[in-house]
N, C-alpha and C positions, 0 to 999 in steps of 0.2 A: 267671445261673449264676456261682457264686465257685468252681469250680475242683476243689470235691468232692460225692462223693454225698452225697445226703441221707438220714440217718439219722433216724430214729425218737429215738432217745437216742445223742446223738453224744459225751456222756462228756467226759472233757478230756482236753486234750493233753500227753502226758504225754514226760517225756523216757527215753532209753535207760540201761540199766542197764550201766555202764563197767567195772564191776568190784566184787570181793567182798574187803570187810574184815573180818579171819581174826583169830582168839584160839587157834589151833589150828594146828600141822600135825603131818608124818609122819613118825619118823625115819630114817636109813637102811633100820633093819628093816623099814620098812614099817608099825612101829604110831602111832599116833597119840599127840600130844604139847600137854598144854595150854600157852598164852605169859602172858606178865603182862605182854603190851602188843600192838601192833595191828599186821597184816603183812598183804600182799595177794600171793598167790599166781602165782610165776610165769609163770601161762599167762596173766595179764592182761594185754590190750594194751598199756594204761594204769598197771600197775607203776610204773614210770620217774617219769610225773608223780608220783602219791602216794610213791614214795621220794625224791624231791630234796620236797617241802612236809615234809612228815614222815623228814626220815635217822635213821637209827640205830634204837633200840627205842621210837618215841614208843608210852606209856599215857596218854596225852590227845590227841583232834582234836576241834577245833570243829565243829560240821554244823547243817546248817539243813532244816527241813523246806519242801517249794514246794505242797504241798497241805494238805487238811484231811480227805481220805480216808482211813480208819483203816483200811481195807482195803490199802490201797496205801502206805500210808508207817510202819504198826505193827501188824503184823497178827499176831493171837495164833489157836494155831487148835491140832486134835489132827490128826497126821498118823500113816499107818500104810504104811512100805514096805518089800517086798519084800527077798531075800538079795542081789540084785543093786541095791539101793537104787530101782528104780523105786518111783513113787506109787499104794498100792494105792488107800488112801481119805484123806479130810480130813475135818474138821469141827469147827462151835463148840461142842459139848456137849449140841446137840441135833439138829442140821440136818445129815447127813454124806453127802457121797458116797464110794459103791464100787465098784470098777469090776469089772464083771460081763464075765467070760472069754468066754464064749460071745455075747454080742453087740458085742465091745468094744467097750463103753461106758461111761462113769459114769453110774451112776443114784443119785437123790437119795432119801434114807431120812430120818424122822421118829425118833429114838432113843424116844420114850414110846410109840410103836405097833413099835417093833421095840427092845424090853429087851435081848433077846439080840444084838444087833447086833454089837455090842465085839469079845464073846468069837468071834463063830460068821465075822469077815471076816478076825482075826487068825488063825485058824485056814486059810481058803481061804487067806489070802498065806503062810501060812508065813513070816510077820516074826519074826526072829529077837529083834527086841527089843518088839514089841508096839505096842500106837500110844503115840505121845510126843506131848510140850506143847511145841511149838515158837512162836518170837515171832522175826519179821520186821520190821528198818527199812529204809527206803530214804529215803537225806537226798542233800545237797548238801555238798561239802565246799570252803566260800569259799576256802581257801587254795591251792587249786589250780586253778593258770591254763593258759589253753591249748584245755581240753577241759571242755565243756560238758555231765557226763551225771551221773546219779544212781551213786550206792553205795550196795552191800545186804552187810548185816550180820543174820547169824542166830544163834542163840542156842537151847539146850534145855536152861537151866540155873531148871527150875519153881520150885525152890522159892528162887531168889536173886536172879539177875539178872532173869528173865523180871519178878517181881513188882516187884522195883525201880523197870523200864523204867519198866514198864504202868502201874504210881500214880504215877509222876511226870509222862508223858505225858499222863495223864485231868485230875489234876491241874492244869496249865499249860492244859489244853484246856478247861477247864470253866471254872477264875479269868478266862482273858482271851480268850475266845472263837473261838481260833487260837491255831495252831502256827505258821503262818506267818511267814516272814523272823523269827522271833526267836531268839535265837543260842544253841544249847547246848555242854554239854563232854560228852563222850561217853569213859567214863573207863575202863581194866581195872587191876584188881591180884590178885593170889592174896591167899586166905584160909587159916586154918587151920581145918579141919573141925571145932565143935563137940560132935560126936557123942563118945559115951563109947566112950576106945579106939581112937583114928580119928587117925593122926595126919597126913591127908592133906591138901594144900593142894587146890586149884582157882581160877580165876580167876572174879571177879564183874565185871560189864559195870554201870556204872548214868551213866545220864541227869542230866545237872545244869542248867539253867538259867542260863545268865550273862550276865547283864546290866550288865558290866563297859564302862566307855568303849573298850577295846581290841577288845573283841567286837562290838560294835555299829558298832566301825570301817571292823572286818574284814567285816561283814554289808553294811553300807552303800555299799562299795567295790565290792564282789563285785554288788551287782543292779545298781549303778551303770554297771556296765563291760557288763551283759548287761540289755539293754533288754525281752528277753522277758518278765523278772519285774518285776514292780510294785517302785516306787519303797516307799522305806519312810518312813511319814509322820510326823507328828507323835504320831497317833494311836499308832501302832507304837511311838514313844519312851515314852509315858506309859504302855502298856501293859506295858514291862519293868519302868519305874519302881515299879507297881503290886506286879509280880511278885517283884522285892527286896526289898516289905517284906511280902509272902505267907511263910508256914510250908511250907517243899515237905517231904514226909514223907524221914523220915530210911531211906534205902537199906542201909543197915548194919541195919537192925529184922530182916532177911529172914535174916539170915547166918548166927542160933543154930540153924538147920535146914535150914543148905546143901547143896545136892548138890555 
């Protein structure tokens, strides 16, 4: 016996989620306010650390990803909730669950055997904004010591940042066949709305790859100090090297059709 049960599919071990990094909060009024740079909200335990690695309005943090599950560490999906923000339903564009009142349950629906799906679950929640395209990270962020847990960062900006992430993420994952221990920038800045008439800003999130000797420093320190994650090898170095003289598509292409 080692000490746990035995599982069928025992999955991996995954670390705790410490806290939520925010492009957004609330103002006195109580309405909501986009940032052009990165804050974590005071009910985090863990505030204090990401305020003294990042002081003042940092719009760049380094973060690393510690798996290759796209479920778990980028996960792009349609959600649909409730006036009170509970989760009615989810799903990839074909596969969704909805959760059904009378046996509180979620149950799993087929969208091409049920066309009407969309319209007819939006309808039972009474979502006041309908289901949206939301994209989830959860990274590591090296530069904070102390405390050993992931950060989640969420996003429902479809048509800018979410596409940004996601082709630069696939991208890096497909050229070097992991995300792992390689070191990104994780950037916000407001834009000016392209739209005709529209003189609104918003903040864009995108993903950059950096493969700079200072990142890979900062990478290499960070697993070094925390022996749970795999050392990063030679292989690991040749595969940034690789990645600096790759084409990563340009995140600004998303922008003439911002939300």
């Amino acid at each position: 016996m080692d000490g746990r049960i035995v599982k069928e599919n025992p999955g991996v071990v995954k670390l705790p989620i410490i806290g939520k990094v925010k492009i957004g909060m609330k103002n006195e009024k109580g309405f909501p306010v986009s940032l052009d740079h990165f804050m974590v909200g005071d009910d985090c335990k863990y505030k204090s650390y990401f305020d003294k690695s990042y002081p003042g309005k940092p719009n760049k943090i380094q973060i690393i990803f510690i798996s290759d599950d796209i479920k778990e560490i980028c996960n792009e999906r349609y959600e649909l909730r409730t006036k009170s923000g509970d989760l009615f339903g989810d799903g990839d564009g074909r596969n969704f669950r909805i959760w059904n009142k009378e046996k509180k349950e979620y149950q799993e629906f087929d969208l091409t055997k049920h066309p009407d799906l969309l319209v007819r679950s939006a309808k039972a929640a009474e979502s006041p904004k309908g289901w949206q395209v939301i994209l989830t990270l959860r990274f590591i962020i090296p530069a904070i010591k102390g405390v050993l847990g992931q950060w989640q960062l969420s996003t429902k900006g479809e048509k800018s940042s979410i596409n940004a992430i996601r082709d630069t993420f696939d991208f890096v994952h497909l050229r070097a066949g992991s995300v792992t221990r390689i070191a990104f920038d994780l950037t916000v800045q407001k834009v000016k709305s392209q739209k005709p008439n529209d003189p609104s800003l918003y903040p864009v999130i995108n993903l950059v790859p950096n493969v700079s000797d200072e990142n890979l420093a900062l990478v290499q320190g960070f697993i070094e100090s925390n022996k749970s994650l795999p050392m990063i090898t030679d292989e690991i170095i040749e595969r940034q090297k690789m990645l600096a003289e790759s084409s990563v598509p340009d995140p600004f292409d998303y922008e003439i059709n911002g939300d």
